[in-house]
VEXVEXTOR-417944 format. One record per residue (C-alpha): residue in one letter; x, y, z. Coordinates in steps of 0.05 Angstrom, whole numbers, plus 5000, padded with zeros to 4 digits. Layout:
BEGIN
AXYZ...
***
This chain:
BEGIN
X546550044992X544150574941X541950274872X546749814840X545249234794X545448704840X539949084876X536349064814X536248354804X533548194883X528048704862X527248404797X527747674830X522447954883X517448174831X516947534790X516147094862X511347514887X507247494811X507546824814X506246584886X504047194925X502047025003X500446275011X496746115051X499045445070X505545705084X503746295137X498745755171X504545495191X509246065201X508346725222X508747295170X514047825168X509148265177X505647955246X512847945277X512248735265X505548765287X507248375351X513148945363X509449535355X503849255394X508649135450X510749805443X504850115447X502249755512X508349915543X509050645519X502850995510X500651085580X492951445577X494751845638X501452165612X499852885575X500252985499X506953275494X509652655525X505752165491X508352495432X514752435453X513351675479X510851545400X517651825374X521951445421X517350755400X518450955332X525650975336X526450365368X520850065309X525850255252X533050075290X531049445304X527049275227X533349695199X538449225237X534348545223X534048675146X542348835157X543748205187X539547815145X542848095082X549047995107X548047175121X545147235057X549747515019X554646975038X550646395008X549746094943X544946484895X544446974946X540347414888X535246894889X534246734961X534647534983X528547604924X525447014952X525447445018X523848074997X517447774955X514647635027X513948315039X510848594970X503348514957X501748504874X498547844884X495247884948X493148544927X489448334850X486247704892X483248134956X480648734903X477848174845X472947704905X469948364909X467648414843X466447624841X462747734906X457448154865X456047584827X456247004868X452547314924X450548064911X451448674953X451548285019X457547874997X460348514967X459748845033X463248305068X468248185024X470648975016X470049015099X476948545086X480449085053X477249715080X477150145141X468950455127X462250155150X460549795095X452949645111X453050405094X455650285015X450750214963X453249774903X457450444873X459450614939X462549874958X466349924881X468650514897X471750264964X474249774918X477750154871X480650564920X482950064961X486949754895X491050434889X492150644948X495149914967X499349894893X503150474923X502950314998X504049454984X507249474923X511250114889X513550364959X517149764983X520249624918X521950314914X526050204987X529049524965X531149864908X534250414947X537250015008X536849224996X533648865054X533749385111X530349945066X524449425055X522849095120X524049905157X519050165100X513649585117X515149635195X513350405188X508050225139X505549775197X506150245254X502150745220X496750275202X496650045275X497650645306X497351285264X489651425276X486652135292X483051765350X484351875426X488751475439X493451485389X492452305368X499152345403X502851765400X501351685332X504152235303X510952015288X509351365263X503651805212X508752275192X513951915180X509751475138X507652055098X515452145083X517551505060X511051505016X512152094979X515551984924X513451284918X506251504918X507651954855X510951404816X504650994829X500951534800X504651594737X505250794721X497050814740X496051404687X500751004637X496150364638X489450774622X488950524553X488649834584X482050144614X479350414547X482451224579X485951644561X493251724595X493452514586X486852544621X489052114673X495652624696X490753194684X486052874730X492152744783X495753354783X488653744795X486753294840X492452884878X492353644928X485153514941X484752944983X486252935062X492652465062X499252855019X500752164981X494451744972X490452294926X495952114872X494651424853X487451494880X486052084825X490651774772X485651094779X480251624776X482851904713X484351274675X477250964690X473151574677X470151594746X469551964804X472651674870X473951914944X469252424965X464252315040X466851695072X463851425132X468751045180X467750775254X469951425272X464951775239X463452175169X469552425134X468252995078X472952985023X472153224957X470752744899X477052594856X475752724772X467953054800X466253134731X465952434718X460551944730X459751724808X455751014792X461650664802X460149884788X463849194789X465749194724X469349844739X473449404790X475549004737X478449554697X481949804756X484649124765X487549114696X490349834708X493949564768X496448874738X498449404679X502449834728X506649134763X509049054690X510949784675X514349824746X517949094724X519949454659X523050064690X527549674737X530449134684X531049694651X535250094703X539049354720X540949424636X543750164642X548150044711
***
C-alpha cells in the first residue's frame, strides 16, 4: 500500500485515539502490548543466535539473519491483520484503533511532564528517578539542568522515534509498514548497543534503524522548528540551529529534532553524556545558547511537541483532502 486516502483516514483515525487515550494502563495489565510480543521475539532471537563464542563476522551475519526473520514475521502479522480487517465493518476505525497502540503522543507528553511535576512535588531526587524512566544515563550524575536537559531530549528524540516515524510508515504501508518500523525500532533499542555483546550482532538491527529513521527524523525536525513561537522562538532560528547542528551529534537522525528543540527553546542540549557504559563526548547542540536548562524549559518543550502532533495531524488531513 503506498499513500492513498483510505490510508489517510487509519492514520488520521490513529492520531485522534492515541490523543485521546494513549497507553492505558488498565488495559496492558491485562494484555500484553504489541510491543512486549516484539520484545519477547527478538529476545528469543538473540538467546538463540548470538552465541559469545562465534567470531564477529558471524555474529554479524547471525544479527542480519535475526533481523530478517524480525521484519518477515512483524511485516507478515501487520498483512494478515489488515487483511481480516479490511473485511469488517468500519474497518477505518478498528485498523486506527490498532495502529494507535503502536504510536506514543500521549505516553510520550505524560512520561516527559512527571518530570517536570517531579521537581515540584519532590525535587531533584524525584526528578532523578522519574527521568531514569525515560533515559538511558546515570542520573545520580545530573544536576537539576542536566536531568531537564535529559528531559527535553528525551521528548524529541521519542516525537520522531514514537510518534512521526511510525506514522510516517502507516502512512506509507498500512499495518505492516507500522508494526515492521516499531519491531526494528525495538530490536535496535534491545539490541543495537556499541557494547560487547551486541557490537556485532547489533549492527543490522542499528543500521537499519538508522534507515527507516531518516527521513522521518527530518520531518520531526521541521514540525519541531514550526511550533517555536508556541515556545516564545523564533522558527528561522530554530532551522538555522538544525541544519548547523543536526551533523554534529553521534546518531545521523536524532541531532535533527534534538537541535530543532534546541533552536526553538533557546537552549543548548546534547553535549558530555554519561551512560552505564561510560562518558560520551558530544558537542552541545545551539552552544551559543544558555546551558541552565530548567523545568520550566520542559514545559516549553512539551508545548513544542503537543504543537508538532497537531501540525503532523494537519499535514495528513490535509494530504487525505488532496488524494
Amino acid at each position: 500500500m503506498l499513500i492513498s486516502q483510505d490510508a489517510l483516514l487509519i492514520v488520521l483515525t490513529a492520531l485522534i485515539f492515541d490523543a485521546l487515550i494513549g497507553d492505558p494502563d488498565w488495559l496492558w495489565r491485562r494484555v500484553a502490548h504489541p510491543v512486549v510480543w516484539i520484545g519477547a521475539l527478538i529476545g528469543w532471537l538473540d538467546r538463540s543466535l548470538n552465541r559469545e563464542h562465534w567470531s564477529s563476522a558471524l555474529r554479524k551475519l547471525a544479527g542480519i539473519i535475526a533481523v530478517i526473520v524480525l521484519v518477515t514475521v512483524a511485516a507478515s502479522t501487520g498483512f494478515l491483520l489488515q487483511k481480516i480487517l479490511w473485511q469488517t465493518w468500519g474497518s477505518v476505525f478498528w485498523l486506527g484503533l490498532l495502529a494507535s497502540t503502536l504510536i506514543a503522543q500521549r505516553s510520550l507528553y505524560q512520561h516527559v511532564a512527571r518530570v517536570r511535576e517531579a521537581f515540584g512535588s519532590g525535587g531533584l531526587t524525584a526528578a532523578r528517578r522519574a527521568v531514569a524512566m525515560i533515559v538511558g544515563r546515570d542520573p545520580e550524575q545530573l544536576d537539576e539542568a542536566g536531568v531537564s536537559r535529559a528531559a527535553i531530549e528525551s521528548c524529541a528524540e521519542n516525537f520522531s522515534d514514537g510518534v512521526v516515524a511510525p506514522v510516517f510508515w502507516l502512512a506509507l504501508f498500512g499495518l505492516p509498514g507500522l508494526i515492521t518500523y516499531k519491531a526494528i525500532n525495538t530490536a535496535d533499542s534491545m539490541i543495537g548497543h556499541r557494547s560487547a555483546r551486541y557490537y556485532s550482532f547489533g549492527w543490522a538491527a542499528a543500521r537499519l534503524d538508522d534507515l527507516v529513521n531518516l527521513i522521518p527524523a527530518r520531518l520531526a525536525g521541521v514540525l519541531i522548528a514550526l511550533a517555536a513561537p508556541l515556545a516564545k522562538g523564533s522558527i528561522s532560528k530554530a532551522f538555522k540551529v538544525m541544519l548547523r547542528d543536526a551533523p554534529k551529534h553521534r546518531s545521523p537522525n536524532a541531532g535533527w529534532p534534538e537541535a530543532a528543540m534546541a533552536g526553538a527553546l533557546g537552549v543548548a542540549l546534547a553535549g558530555p553524556r554519561r551512560y552505564a557504559e561510560g562518558l560520551v563526548e558530544d558537542p552541545f547542540l545551539n552552544a551559543e545558547a544558555r546551558h541552565d536548562a530548567t523545568p520550566h524549559d520542559i514545559g516549553r518543550a512539551l508545548r513544542l511537541m503537543a504543537a508538532a502532533c497537531g501540525f503532523e495531524a494537519v499535514l495528513y488531513a490535509a494530504l487525505a483532502l488532496l488524494l
